[in-house]
N, CA, C and O atoms as a DFTB+ gen file, in Angstrom:
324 C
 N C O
     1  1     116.731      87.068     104.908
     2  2     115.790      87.264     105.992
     3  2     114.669      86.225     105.853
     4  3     114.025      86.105     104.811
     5  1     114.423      85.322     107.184
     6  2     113.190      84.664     106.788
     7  2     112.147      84.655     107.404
     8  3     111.984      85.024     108.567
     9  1     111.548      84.333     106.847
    10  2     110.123      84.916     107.274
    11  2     109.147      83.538     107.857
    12  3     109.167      82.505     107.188
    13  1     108.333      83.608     109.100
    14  2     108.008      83.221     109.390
    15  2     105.949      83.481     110.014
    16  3     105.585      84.628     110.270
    17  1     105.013      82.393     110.136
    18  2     103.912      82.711     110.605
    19  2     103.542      82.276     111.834
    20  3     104.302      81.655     112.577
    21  1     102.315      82.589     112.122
    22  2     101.661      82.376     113.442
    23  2     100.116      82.020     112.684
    24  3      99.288      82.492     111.904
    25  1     100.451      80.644     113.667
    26  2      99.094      80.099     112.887
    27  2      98.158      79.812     113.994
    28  3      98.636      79.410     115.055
    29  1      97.026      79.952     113.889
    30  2      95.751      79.588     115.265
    31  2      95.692      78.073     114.673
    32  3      95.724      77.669     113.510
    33  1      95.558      77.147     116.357
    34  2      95.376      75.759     116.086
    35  2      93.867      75.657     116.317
    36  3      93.334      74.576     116.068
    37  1      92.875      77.018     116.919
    38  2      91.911      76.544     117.086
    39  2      90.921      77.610     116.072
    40  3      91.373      78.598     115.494
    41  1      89.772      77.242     116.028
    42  2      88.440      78.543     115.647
    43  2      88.244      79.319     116.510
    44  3      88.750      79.181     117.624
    45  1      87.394      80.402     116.161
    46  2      87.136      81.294     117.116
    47  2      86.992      82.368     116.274
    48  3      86.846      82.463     115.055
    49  1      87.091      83.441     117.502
    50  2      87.279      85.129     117.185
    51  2      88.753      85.494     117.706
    52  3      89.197      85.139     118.797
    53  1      89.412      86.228     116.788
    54  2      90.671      86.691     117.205
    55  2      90.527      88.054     117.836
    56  3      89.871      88.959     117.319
    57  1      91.216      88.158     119.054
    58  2      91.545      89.403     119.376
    59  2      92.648      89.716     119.931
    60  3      93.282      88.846     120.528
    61  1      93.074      90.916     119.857
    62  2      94.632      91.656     119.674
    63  2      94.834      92.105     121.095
    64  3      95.972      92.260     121.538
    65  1      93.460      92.377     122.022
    66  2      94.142      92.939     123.353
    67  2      92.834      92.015     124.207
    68  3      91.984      91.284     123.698
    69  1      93.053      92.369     125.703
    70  2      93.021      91.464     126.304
    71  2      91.359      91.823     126.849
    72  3      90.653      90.992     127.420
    73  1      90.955      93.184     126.541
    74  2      89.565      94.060     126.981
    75  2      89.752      94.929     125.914
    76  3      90.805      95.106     125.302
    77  1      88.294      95.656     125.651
    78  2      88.188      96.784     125.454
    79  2      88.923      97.997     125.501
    80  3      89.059      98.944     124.726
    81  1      89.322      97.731     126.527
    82  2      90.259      98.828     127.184
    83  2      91.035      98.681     127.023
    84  3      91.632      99.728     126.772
    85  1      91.763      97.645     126.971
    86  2      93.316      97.068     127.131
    87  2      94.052      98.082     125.967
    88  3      93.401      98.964     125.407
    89  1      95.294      97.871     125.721
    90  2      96.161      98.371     124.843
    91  2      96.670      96.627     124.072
    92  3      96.884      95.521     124.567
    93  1      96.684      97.023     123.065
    94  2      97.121      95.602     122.176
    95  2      97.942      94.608     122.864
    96  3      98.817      95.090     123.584
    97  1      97.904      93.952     122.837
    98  2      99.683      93.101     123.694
    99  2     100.652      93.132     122.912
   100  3     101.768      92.987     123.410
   101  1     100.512      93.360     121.224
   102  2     101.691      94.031     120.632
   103  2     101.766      94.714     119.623
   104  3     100.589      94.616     119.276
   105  1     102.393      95.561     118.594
   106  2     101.920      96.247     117.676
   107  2     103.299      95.713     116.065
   108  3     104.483      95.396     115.952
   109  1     102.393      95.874     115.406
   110  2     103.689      95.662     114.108
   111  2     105.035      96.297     114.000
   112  3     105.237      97.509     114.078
   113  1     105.910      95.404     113.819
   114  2     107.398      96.334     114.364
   115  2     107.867      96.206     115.461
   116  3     108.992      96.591     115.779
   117  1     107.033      95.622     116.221
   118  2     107.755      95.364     118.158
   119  2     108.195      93.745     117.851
   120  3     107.569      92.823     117.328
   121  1     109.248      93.815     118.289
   122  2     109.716      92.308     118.386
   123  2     109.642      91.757     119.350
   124  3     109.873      92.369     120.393
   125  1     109.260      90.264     119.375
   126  2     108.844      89.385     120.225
   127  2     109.611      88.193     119.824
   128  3     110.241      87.949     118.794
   129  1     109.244      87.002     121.697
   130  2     110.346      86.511     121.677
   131  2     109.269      85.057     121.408
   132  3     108.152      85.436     121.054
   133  1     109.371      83.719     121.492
   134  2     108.366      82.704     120.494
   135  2     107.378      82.683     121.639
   136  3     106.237      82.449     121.238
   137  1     107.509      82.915     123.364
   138  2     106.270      83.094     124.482
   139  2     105.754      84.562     124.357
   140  3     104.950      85.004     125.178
   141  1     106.098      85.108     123.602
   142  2     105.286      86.524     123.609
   143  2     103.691      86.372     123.092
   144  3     103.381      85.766     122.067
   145  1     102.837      86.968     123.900
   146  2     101.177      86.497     123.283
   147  2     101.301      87.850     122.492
   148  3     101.863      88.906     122.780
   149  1     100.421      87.361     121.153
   150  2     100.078      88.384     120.011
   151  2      98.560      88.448     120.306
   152  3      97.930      89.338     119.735
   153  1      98.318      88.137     120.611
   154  2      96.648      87.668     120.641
   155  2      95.634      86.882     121.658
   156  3      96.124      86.118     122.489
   157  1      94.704      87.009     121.611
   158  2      93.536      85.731     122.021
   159  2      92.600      85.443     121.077
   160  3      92.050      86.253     120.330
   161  1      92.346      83.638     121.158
   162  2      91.411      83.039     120.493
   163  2      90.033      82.842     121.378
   164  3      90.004      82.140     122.389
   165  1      88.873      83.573     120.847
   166  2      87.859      83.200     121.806
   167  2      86.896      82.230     121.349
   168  3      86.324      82.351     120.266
   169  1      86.644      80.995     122.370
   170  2      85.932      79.662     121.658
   171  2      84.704      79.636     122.801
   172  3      85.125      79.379     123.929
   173  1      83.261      79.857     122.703
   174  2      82.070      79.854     124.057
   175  2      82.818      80.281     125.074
   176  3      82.972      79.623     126.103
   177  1      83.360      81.465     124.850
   178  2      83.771      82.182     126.269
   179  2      84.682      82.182     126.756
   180  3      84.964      83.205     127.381
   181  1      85.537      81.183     126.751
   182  2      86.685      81.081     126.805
   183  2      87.710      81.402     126.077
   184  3      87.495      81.306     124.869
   185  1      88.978      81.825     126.445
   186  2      90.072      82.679     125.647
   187  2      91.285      81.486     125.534
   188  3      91.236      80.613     126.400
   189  1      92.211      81.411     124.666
   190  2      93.202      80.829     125.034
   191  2      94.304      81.913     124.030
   192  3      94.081      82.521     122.983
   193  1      95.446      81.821     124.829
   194  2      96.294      82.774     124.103
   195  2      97.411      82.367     122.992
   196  3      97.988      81.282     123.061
   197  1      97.635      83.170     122.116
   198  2      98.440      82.613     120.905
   199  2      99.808      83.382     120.594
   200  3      99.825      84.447     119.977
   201  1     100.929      82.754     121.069
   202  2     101.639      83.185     120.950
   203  2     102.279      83.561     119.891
   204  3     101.566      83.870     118.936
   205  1     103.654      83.648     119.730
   206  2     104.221      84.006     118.363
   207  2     105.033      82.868     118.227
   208  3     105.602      82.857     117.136
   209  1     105.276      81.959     118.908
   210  2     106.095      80.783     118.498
   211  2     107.272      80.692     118.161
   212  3     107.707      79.541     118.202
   213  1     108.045      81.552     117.803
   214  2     109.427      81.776     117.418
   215  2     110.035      83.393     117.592
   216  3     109.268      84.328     117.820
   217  1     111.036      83.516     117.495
   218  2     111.862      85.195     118.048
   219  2     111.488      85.748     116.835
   220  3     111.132      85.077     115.866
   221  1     111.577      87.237     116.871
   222  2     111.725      87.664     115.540
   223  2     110.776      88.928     115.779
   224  3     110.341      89.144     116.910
   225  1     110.464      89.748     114.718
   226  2     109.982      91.216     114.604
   227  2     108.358      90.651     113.870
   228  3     107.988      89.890     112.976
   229  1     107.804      91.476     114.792
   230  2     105.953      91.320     113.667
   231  2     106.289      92.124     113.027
   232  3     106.888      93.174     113.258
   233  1     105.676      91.388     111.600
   234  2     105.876      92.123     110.569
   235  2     104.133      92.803     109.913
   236  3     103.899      93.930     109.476
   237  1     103.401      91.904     110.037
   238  2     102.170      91.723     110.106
   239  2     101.042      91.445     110.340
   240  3     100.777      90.671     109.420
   241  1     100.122      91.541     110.974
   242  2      98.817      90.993     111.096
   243  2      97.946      90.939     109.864
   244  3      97.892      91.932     109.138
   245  1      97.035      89.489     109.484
   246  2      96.565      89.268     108.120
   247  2      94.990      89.077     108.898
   248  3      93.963      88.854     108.257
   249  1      95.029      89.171     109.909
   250  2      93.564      89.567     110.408
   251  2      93.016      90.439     111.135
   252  3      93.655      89.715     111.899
   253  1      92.501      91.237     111.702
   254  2      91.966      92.319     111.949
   255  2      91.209      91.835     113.591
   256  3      90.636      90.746     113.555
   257  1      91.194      92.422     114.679
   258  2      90.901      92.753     116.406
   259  2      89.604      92.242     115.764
   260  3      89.033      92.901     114.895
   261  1      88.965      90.597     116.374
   262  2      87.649      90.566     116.425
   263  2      87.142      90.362     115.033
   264  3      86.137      90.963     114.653
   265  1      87.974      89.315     114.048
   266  2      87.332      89.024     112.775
   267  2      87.682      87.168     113.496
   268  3      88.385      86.635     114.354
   269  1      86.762      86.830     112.565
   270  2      86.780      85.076     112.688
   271  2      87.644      84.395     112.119
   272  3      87.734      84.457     110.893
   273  1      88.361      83.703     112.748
   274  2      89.586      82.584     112.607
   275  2      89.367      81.095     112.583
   276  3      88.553      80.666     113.401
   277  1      90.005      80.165     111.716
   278  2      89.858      78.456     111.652
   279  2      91.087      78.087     111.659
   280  3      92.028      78.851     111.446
   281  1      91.204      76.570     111.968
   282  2      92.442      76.674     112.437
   283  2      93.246      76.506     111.510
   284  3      92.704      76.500     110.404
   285  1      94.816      76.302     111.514
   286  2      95.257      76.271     110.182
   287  2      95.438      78.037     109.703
   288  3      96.457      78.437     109.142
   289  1      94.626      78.664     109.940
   290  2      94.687      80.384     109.354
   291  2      95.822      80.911     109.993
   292  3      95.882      81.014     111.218
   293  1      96.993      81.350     109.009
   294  2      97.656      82.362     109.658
   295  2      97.373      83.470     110.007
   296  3      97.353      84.305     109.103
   297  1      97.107      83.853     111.139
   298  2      97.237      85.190     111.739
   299  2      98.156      86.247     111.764
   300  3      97.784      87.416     111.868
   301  1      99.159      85.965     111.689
   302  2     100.386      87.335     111.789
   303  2     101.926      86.352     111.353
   304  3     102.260      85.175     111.494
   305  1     102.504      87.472     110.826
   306  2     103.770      87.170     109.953
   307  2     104.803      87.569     110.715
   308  3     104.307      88.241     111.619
   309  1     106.080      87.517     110.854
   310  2     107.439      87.870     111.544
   311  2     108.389      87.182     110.783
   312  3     108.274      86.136     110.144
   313  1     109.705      88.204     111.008
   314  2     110.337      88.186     110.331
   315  2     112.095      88.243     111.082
   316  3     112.291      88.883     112.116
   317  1     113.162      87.525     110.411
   318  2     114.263      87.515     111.704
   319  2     114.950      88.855     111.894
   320  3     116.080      88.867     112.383
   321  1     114.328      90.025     111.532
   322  2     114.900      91.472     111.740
   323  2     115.306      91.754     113.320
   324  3     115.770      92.844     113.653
């Protein structure tokens, strides 16, 4: 099984859903396909979205809804389950 990451190309604040309100766009264990968004990066207001980049099952998130990200940082792990 191999394992693969999701890395942010930019800084920012990471977040997992799209509002407050929203419901996550995905949860650990839901598999996604490499255009599936896991996230948003927020840079002065602006969002850009981060996909998962390759098929496969989230296995993990290594950052937390709304903690600070650089680029280069992996954000979430998947795996070819």
């Amino acid at each position: 099984m191999a394992e693969h990451t999701v890395i942010t190309p930019l800084p920012g604040t990471f977040y997992r859903k799209a509002s407050p309100e929203s419901a996550n766009f995905v949860e650990v264990g839901e598999q996604v396909s490499a255009d599936t968004v896991i996230g948003l990066i927020e840079v002065m207001k602006q969002f850009s979205e981060l996909t998962a980049g390759t098929a496969g099952r989230l296995s993990a998130f290594l950052v937390e809804d709304g903690d600070p990200v650089e680029p280069g940082q992996v954000v979430a792990k998947l795996d070819d389950e």
